[in-house]
C-alpha positions as CSV (number, residue, x, y, z in Angstrom):
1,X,-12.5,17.7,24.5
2,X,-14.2,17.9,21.1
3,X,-13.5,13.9,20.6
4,X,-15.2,13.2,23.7
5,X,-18.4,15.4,22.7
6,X,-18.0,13.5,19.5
7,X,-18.2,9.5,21.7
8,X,-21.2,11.3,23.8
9,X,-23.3,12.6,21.1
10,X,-22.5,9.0,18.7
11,X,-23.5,6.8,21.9
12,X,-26.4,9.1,23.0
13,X,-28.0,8.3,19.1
14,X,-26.8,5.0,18.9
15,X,-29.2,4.0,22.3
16,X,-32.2,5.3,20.3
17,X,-32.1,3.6,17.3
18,X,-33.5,-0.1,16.9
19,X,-30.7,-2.1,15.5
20,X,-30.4,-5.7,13.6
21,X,-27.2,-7.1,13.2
22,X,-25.6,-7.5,9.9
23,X,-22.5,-8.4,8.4
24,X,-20.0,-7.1,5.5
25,X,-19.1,-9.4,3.0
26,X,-16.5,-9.5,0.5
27,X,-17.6,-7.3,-2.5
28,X,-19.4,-5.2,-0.6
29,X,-19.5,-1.1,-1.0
30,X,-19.7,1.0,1.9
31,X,-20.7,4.6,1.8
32,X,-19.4,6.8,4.6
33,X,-21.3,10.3,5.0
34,X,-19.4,11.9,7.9
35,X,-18.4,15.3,9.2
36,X,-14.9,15.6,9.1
37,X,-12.2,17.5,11.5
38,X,-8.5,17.7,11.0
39,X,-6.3,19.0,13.9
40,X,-3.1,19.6,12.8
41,X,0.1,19.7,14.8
42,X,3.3,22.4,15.5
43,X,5.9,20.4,14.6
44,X,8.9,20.0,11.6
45,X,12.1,22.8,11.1
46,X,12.3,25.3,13.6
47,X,11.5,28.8,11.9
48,X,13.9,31.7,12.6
49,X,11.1,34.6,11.8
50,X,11.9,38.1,13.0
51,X,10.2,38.7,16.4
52,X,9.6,34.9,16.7
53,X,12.4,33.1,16.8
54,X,12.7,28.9,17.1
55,X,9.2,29.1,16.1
56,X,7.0,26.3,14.0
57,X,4.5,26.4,11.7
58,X,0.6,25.2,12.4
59,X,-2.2,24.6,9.9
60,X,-5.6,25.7,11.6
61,X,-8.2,23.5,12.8
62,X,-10.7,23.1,10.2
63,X,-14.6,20.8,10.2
64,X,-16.2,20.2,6.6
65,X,-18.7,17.2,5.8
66,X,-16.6,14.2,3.9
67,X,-17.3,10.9,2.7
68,X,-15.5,7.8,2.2
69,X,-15.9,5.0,0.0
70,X,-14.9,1.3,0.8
71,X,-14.5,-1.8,-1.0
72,X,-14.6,-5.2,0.8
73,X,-11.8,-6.7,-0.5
74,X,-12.5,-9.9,1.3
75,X,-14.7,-10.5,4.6
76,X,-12.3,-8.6,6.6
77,X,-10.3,-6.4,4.6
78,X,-11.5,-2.9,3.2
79,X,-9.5,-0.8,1.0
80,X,-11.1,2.9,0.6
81,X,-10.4,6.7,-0.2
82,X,-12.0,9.7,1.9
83,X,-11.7,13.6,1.0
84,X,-13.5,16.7,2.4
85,X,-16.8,17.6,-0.3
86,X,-14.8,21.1,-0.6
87,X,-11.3,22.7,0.2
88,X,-10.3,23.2,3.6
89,X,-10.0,27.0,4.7
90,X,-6.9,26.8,7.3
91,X,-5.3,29.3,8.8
92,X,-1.5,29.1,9.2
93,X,0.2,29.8,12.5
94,X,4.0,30.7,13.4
95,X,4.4,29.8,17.3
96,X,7.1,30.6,19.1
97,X,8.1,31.0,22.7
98,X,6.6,34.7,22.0
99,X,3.0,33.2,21.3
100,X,1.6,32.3,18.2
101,X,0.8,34.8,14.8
102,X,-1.3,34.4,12.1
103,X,0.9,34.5,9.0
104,X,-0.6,33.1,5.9
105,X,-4.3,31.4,5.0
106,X,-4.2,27.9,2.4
107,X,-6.9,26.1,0.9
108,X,-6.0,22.5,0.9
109,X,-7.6,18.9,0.0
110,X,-6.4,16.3,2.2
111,X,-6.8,12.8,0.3
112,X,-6.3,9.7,2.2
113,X,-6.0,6.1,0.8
114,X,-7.1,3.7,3.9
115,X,-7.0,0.3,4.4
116,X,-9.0,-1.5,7.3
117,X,-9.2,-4.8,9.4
118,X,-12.3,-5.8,10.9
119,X,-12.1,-7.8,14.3
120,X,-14.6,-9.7,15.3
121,X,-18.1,-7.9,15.9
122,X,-19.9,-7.7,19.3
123,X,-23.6,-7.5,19.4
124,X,-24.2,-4.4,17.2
125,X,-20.5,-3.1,17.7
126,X,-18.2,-3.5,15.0
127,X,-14.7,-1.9,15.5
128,X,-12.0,-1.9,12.9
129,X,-7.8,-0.5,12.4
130,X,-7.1,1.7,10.3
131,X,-4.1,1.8,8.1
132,X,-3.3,4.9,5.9
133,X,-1.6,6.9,3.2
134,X,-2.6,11.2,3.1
135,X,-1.7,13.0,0.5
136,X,-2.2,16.9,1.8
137,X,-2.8,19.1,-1.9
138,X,-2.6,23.0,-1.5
139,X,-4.7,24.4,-3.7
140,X,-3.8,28.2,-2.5
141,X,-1.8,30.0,-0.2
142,X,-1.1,33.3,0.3
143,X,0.8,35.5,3.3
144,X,-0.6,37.6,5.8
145,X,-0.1,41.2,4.9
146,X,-0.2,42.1,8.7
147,X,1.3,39.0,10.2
148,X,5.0,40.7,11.5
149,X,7.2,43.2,9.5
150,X,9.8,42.0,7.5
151,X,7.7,38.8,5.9
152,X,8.3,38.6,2.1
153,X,6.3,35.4,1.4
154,X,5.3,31.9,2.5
155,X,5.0,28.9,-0.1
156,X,3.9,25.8,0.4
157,X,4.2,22.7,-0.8
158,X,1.7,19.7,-0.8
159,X,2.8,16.6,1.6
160,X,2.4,13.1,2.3
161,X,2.3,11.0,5.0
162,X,1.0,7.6,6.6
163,X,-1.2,7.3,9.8
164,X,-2.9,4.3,11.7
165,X,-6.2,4.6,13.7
166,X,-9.3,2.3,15.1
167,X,-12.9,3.1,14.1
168,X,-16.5,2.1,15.4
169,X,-19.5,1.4,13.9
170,X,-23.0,0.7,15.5
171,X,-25.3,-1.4,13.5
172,X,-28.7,-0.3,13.0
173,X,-31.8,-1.3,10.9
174,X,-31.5,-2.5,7.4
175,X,-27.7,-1.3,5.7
176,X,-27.2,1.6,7.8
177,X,-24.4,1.9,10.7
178,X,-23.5,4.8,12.9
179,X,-19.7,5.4,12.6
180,X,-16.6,7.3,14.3
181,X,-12.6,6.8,13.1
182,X,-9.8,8.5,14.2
183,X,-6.6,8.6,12.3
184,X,-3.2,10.0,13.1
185,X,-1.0,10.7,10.3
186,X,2.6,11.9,9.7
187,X,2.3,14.0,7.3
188,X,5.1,16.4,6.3
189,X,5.2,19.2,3.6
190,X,8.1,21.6,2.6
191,X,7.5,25.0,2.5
192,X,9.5,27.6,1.2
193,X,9.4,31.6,3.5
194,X,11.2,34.6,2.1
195,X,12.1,37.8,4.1
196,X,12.4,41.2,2.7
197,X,16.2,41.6,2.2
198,X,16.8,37.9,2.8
199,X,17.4,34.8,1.0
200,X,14.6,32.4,1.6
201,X,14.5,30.0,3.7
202,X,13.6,26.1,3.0
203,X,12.1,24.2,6.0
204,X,9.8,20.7,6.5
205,X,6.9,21.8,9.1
206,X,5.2,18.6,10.1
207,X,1.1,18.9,10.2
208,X,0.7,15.7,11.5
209,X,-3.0,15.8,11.5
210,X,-5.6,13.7,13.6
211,X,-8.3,12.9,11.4
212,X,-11.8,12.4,13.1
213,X,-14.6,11.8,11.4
214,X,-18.4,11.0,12.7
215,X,-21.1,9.8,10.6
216,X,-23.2,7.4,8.7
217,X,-22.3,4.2,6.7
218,X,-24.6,2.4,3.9
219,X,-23.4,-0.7,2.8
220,X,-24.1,-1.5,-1.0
């Protein structure tokens, strides 16, 4: 749903702006100043938590401004890097066939190392694939005092992963383009949970984010 208010409000803009067609070069930089959000997945080691049973864990949704800076590495080819301006606030979820519990909050920094092919433009429409490499940091975590009885604590770990998308741009006037990219990545983290009176436990949850971002580009 979100995605699609994302194409309405890009393609509402993009029919009011005068546009001149331009192309990218190698050597070129390109500035991308977009509003990020990352939707993580359930997915990884099944959790055996008291009251929640075969249950995964979730990072929270989470929408911060970004920006993303490629190089033209030839006429075609862009290698760049993209991060959120600050940490990511995410909640993290335990669902189970019982529902789903709040059970810990992290601050992360999602860094992703991209490379991009350009195919051939069409009038002002430029559309590209997207290759990737996300490194997901944790800068804090820390449990849920009231998220079920018998939780000790929750670690986690940063992860890694690769991911493949497509992205849009809409050329307008001068070195500025209306953009949109979606990535999904595979990226996995381990995290370590302990319960009162229990050794801990050692899983791999799987985030496996979609990236989307939506935005402006300035070429350089």
């Amino acid at each position: 749903m979100k995605l699609s208010i994302y194409r309405v409000i890009l393609l509402t803009i993009a029919t009011l702006v005068p546009v001149t067609a331009q192309a990218y070069e190698s050597g070129d930089w390109l500035w991308r100043f977009n509003m990020m959000m990352v939707q993580p997945q359930f997915g990884g080691d099944e959790v055996n938590a008291p009251g929640a049973p075969s249950g995964q864990l979730q990072l929270g949704e989470e929408i911060m401004p970004s920006l993303q800076v490629d190089y033209m590495l030839a006429d075609r080819w862009a290698l760049g890097v993209g991060l959120p301006l600050q940490e990511l606030n995410q909640t993290v979820w335990l669902g189970s066939d019982n529902g789903s519990v709040k059970v810990a909050k992290a601050e992360t920094l999602p860094v992703a190392v991209t490379l991009s092919y350009y195919l051939p433009k069409w009038k002002n429409l430029r559309s590209y694939l997207i290759g990737g490499w996300q490194y997901y940091h944790v800068v804090t975590d820390a449990r849920r005092q009231d998220a079920f009885t018998g939780l000790g604590n929750i670690e986690m770990e940063d992860g890694q992963g690769f991911g493949g998308g497509i992205g849009f741009e809409w050329d307008r006037d001068g070195d500025w383009s209306w953009t949109a990219a979606a990535v999904k990545y595979t990226t996995k983290q381990d995290v370590k949970i302990t319960y009162n009176g229990a050794p801990p436990e050692d899983i791999e949850a799987e985030p496996a984010p979609i990236v989307l971002t939506i935005g402006l580009t300035r070429r350089f």
